[in-house]
N, C-alpha and C positions, 0 to 999 in steps of 0.2 A: 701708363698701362697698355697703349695701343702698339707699343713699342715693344714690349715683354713680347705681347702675345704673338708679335711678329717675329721676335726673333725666336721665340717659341714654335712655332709653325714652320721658317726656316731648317728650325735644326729636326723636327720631325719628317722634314721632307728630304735631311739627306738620309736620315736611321729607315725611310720606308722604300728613299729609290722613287724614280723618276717614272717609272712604270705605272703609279698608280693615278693616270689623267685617263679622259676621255679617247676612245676612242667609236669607230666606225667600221664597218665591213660590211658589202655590197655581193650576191651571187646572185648568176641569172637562174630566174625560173625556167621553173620545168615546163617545156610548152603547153600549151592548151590549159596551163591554170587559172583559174579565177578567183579575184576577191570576194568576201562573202557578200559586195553588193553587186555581183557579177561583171565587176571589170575585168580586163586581160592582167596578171601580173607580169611583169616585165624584172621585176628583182625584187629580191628579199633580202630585208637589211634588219642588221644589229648593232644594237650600238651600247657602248656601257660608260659608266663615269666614277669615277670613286673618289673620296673627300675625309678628313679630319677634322673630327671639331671636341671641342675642349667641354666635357659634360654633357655631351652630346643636345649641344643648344650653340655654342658661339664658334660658326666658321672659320678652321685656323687653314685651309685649303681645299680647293675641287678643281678639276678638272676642267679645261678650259673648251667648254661646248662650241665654241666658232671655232677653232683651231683642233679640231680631234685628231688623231694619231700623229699630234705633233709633241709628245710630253712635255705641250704648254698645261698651265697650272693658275687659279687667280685664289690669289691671297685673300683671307680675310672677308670672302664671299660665298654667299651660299648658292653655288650652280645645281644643286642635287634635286630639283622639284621636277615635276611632269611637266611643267611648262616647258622649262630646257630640253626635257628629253626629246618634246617634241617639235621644238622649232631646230632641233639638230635636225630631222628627218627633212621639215619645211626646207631649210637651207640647201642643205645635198638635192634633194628633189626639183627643186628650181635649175641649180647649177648642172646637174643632169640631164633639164630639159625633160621630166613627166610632169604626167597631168595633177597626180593625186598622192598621196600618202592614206593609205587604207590600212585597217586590224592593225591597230595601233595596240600592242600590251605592253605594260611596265611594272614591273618589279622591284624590291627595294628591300633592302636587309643591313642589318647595324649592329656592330660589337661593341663593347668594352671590356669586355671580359681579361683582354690582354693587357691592360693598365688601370688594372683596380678601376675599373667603370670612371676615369679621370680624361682620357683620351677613347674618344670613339671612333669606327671607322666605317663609315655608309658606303655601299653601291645601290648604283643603281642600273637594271639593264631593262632593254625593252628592244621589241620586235615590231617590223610592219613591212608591211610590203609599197613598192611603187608599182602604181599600174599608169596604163595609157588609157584611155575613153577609147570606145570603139571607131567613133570616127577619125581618130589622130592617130592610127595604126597603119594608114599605110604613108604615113613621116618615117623619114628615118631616126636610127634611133642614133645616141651619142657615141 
C-alpha cells in the first residue's frame, strides 16, 4: 500500500508541477517601524507551503520547509502545521543574524473540489516580521 500511495503522489506531483513547495521572501522595512511589542523591524517576511493529501487526511506531499524556494518536496509527510511555519521563520532569522521573529500570522485553506473531494490541496501562508532589540541596533546588519 505504502508503495501505491507513493507512486500515487509521484505522479500527482508531475500533473501539479514543481511549483507547488515551500517558499520564503524577505523585504526591508520601512524605517522607523515597529513591532507591536515595540521592537525596530528590520524585515518583513512571507512565507507559503503547499501540499496534497489523499481525503484530505494521509500526506501524499509538502513542501520541503528547510529547503524553501528550492522546489524541494517530502513525500509522504505532513510539513503543513504552524509549527513548520514557524520554525521556517526561526531558521532564516538565525542565519540572518536577528534577534526575534514577532506578529507571527498564518493562514491555511484546502480543496477538493477538483477531484471529487478524493485529492486535496492545502496552503498555507503566514507573515511576520524580524526585528533587532534596541540594544543590538547599532550591530551591523547581514
Amino acid at each position: 500500500m505504502k508503495h501505491f500511495i507513493a507512486a500515487f503522489a509521484a505522479m500527482l506531483l508531475l500533473a501539479a508541477g514543481c511549483a507547488h513547495t515551500s517558499t520564503l521572501e524577505w523585504e526591508k522595512a520601512a524605517p522607523g517601524r515597529v513591532s507591536s511589542k515595540g521592537n525596530p523591524v528590520v524585515y518583513d517576511m512571507r512565507a507559503t507551503n503547499r501540499g496534497m493529501y489523499l481525503f484530505n487526511c494521509i500526506p501524499l506531499w509538502s513542501g520541503n520547509m528547510s529547503g524553501p524556494n528550492r522546489h524541494e518536496y517530502r513525500l509522504l509527510q505532513n510539513k503543513l502545521t504552524r509549527a513548520d511555519m514557524r520554525r521556517m521563520f526561526e531558521v532564516h532569522r538565525e542565519k540572518m543574524g536577528f534577534d526575534h521573529v514577532e506578529d507571527v500570522e498564518i493562514k491555511s485553506s484546502s480543496s477538493g473540489a477538483f477531484s471529487l473531494w478524493i485529492v486535496w490541496r492545502r496552503n498555507m501562508s503566514a507573515t511576520a516580521v524580524a526585528v533587532k532589540m534596541a540594544s543590538n541596533l547599532e550591530k551591523t546588519e547581514p
